[in-house]
C-alpha positions as CSV (number, residue, x, y, z in Angstrom):
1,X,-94.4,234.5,-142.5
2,X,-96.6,237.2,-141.3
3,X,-98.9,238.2,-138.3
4,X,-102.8,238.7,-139.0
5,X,-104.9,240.4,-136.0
6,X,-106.2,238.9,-133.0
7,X,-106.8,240.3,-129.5
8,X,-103.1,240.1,-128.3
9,X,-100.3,243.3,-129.1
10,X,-97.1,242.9,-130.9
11,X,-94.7,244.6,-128.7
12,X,-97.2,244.5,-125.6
13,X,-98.1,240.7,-125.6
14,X,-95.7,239.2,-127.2
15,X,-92.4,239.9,-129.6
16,X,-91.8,238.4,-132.7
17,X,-88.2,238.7,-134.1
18,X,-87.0,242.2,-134.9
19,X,-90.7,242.9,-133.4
20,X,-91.9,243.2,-136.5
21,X,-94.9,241.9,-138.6
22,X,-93.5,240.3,-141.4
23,X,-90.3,237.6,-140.6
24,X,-89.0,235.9,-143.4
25,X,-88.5,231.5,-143.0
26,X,-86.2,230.0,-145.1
27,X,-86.3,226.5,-145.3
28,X,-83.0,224.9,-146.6
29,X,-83.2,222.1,-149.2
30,X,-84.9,218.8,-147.8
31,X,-86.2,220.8,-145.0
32,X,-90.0,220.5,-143.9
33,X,-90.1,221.6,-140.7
34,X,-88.5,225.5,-139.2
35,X,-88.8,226.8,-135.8
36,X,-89.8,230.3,-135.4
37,X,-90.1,231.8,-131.6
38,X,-92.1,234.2,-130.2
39,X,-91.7,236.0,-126.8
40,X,-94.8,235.8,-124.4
41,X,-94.4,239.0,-122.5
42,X,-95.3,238.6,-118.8
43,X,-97.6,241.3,-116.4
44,X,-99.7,241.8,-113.4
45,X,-102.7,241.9,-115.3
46,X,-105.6,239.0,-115.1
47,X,-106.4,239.0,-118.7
48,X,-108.6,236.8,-121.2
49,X,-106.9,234.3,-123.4
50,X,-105.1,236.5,-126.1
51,X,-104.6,235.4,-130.1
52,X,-102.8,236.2,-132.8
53,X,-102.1,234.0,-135.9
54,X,-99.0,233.2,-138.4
55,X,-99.0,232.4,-141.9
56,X,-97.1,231.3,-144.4
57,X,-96.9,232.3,-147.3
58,X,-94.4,231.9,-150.6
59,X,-92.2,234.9,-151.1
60,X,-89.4,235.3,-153.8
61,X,-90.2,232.0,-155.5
62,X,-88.8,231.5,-159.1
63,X,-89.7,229.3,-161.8
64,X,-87.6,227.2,-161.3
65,X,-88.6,226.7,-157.3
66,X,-90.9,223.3,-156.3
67,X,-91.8,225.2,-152.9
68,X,-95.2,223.9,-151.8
69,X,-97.1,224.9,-149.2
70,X,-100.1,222.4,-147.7
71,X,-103.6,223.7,-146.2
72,X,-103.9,224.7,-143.8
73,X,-101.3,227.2,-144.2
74,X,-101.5,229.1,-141.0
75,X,-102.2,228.8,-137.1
76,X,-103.5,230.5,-134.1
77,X,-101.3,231.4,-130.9
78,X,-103.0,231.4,-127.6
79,X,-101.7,233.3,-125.0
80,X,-103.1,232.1,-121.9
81,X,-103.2,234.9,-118.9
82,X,-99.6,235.2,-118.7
83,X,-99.0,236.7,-115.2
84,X,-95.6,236.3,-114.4
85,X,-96.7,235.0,-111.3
């Protein structure tokens, strides 16, 4: 899974594991579903709503793999003026 732009900061905004842009998802056999967390980071600040947007993508696959992954293949995270207050 990887990070594409948006108006919120990795590292300032939020945290995504080991804070960094690409974090591999492995789904076990059977599995459809994975939950991946993010860390909303809290200030002071009155601020906009803030984006940034995962996807998924197929990584390592072999030929012998039936991974599939469905449209869309990626989402948008709002981030919602998080004050902290």
């Amino acid at each position: 899974m990887t990070l594409r732009g948006g108006s919120a900061i990795l590292g300032v905004d939020y945290s995504s594991p080991s804070n960094v842009v690409g974090v591999p998802v492995n789904f076990a056999v059977g599995d459809t579903v994975v939950t991946v967390s993010y860390a909303i980071s809290t200030d002071t600040l009155i601020e906009d709503t803030e984006t940034f947007t995962l996807d998924l993508t197929l990584a390592g696959t072999t030929s012998d793999s039936f991974a599939t992954i469905l449209s869309p293949s990626f989402t948008t995270v709002y981030i919602i003026d998080c004050t902290g207050r």
